[in-house]
C-alpha positions in Angstrom: -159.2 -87.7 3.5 -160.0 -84.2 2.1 -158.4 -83.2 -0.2 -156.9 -79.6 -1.4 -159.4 -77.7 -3.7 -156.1 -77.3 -6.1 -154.2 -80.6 -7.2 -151.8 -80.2 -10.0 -153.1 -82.5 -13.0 -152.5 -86.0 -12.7 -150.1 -86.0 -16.4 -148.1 -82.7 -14.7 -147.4 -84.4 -11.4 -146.3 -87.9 -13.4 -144.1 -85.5 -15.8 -142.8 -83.6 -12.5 -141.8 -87.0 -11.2 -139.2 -87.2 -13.7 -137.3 -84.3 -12.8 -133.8 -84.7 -10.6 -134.6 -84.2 -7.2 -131.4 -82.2 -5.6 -131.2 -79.3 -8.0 -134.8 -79.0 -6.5 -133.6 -79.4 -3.1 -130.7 -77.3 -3.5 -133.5 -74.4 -5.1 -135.7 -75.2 -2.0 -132.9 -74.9 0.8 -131.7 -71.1 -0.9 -134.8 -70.1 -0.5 -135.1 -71.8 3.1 -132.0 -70.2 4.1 -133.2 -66.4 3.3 -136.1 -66.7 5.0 -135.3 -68.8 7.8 -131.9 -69.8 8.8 -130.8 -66.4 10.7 -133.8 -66.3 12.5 -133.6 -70.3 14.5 -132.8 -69.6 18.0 -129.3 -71.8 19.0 -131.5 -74.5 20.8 -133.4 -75.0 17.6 -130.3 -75.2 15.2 -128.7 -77.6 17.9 -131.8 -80.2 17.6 -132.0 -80.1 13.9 -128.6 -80.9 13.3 -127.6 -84.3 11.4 -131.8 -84.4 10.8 -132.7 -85.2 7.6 -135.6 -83.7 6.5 -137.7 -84.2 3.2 -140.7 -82.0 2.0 -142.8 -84.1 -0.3 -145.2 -82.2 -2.6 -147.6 -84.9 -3.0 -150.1 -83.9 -6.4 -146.0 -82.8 -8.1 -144.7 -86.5 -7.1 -141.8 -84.2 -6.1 -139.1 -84.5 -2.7 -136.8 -82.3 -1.3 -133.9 -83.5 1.0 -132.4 -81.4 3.1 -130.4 -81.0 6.8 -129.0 -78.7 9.1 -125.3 -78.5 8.8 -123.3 -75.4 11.1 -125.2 -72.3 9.9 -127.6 -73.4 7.1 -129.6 -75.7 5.6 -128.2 -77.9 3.2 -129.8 -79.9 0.0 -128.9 -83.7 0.5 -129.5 -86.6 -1.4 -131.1 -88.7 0.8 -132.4 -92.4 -0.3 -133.6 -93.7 3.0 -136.3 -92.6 5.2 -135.9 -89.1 6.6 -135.7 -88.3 10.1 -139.1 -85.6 9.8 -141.0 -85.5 6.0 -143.7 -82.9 6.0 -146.2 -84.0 3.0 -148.8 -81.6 1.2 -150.0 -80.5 -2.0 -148.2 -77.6 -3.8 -151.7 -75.4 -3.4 -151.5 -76.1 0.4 -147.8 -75.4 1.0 -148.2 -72.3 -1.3 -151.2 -71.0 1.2 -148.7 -72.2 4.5 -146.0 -69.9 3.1 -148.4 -67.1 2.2 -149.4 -67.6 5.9 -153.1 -68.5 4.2 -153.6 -71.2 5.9 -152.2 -72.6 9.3 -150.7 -76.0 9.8 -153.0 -76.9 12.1 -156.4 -76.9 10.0 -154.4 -78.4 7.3 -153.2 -81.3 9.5 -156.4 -81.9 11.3 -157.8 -81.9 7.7 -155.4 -84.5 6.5 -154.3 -81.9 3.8 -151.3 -82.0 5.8 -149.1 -84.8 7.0 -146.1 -85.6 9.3 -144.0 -88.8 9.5 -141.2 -89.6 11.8 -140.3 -88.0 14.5 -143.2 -86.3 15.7 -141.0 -84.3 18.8 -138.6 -82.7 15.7 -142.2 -82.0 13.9 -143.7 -80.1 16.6 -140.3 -78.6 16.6 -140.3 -77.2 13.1 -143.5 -76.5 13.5 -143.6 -73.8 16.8 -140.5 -72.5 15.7 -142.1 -71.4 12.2 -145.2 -70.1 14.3 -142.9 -68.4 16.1 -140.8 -66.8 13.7 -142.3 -63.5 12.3 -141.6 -64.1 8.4 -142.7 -61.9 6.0 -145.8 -63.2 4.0 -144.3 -65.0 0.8 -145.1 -63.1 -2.1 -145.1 -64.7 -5.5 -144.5 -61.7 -7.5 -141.2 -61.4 -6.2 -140.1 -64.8 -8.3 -141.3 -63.6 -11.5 -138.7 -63.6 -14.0 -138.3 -59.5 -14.6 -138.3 -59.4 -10.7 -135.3 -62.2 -10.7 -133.2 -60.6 -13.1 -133.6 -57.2 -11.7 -132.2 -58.2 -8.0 -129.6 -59.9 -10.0 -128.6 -57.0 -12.2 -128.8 -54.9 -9.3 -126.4 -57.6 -6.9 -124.0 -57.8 -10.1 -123.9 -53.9 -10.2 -122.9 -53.6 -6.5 -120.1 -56.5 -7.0 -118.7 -54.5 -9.3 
């Protein structure tokens, strides 16, 4: 199996592996929901519903539950197998969400992995092919950047 050129450190993914895992999930599926939810056709949102779903960043030792529920994604906390769970290192998914990389060389590279329900995997995968999503830009999660777009959304609430 290749592996990614960038693994977190062995000590940071054992110390990650202590953290809780839904207020992770429940960061995870906000971010899901912004960049994805509004733009699943109705066939899609009908077969992921009741799906669990779990994202496993292997080199973290990290796991995100989620599922479809009405009109969003939702964190879970789920303890038995999911229905779909989408393995990788942080490094890789970073490059899949910067659009770096594509799912396919990653899988065929075993940098990738998919367990369960392989018909709901080629699912989520065409449909994020499909989708025409901005490329993910990590600037925009730096902390002056946060607190601007939060200052600014408190601002217009008021």
């Amino acid at each position: 199996m290749q592996a990614s050129p960038y693994l977190l450190p062995k000590p940071l993914g054992n110390l990650l592996s202590y953290l809780p895992a839904y207020p992770g999930s429940l960061m995870f599926v906000t971010a899901l929901n912004l960049a994805l939810a509004k733009n699943l056709a109705p066939d899609v949102k009908q077969m992921l519903l009741g799906k669990k779903l779990r994202l496993r960043v292997t080199d973290a030792q990290l796991a995100f539950d989620f599922e479809w529920l009405k009109d969003r994604f939702s964190a879970c906390q789920n303890k038995a197998e999911a229905d779909l769970t989408i393995s990788a290192s942080a490094y890789d998914f970073v490059l899949l969400a910067r659009r770096q990389e594509d799912p396919d060389t990653l899988f065929f590279s075993r940098r990738l992995a998919m367990e369960g329900d392989t018909e709901l995997g080629l699912l989520v995968k065409n449909t994020i092919d499909a989708i025409e999503l901005p490329v993910f830009n990590l600037e925009q999660f730096k902390p002056a950047q946060v607190l601007a777009r939060l200052k600014a959304k408190l601002a217009h609430h008021h």
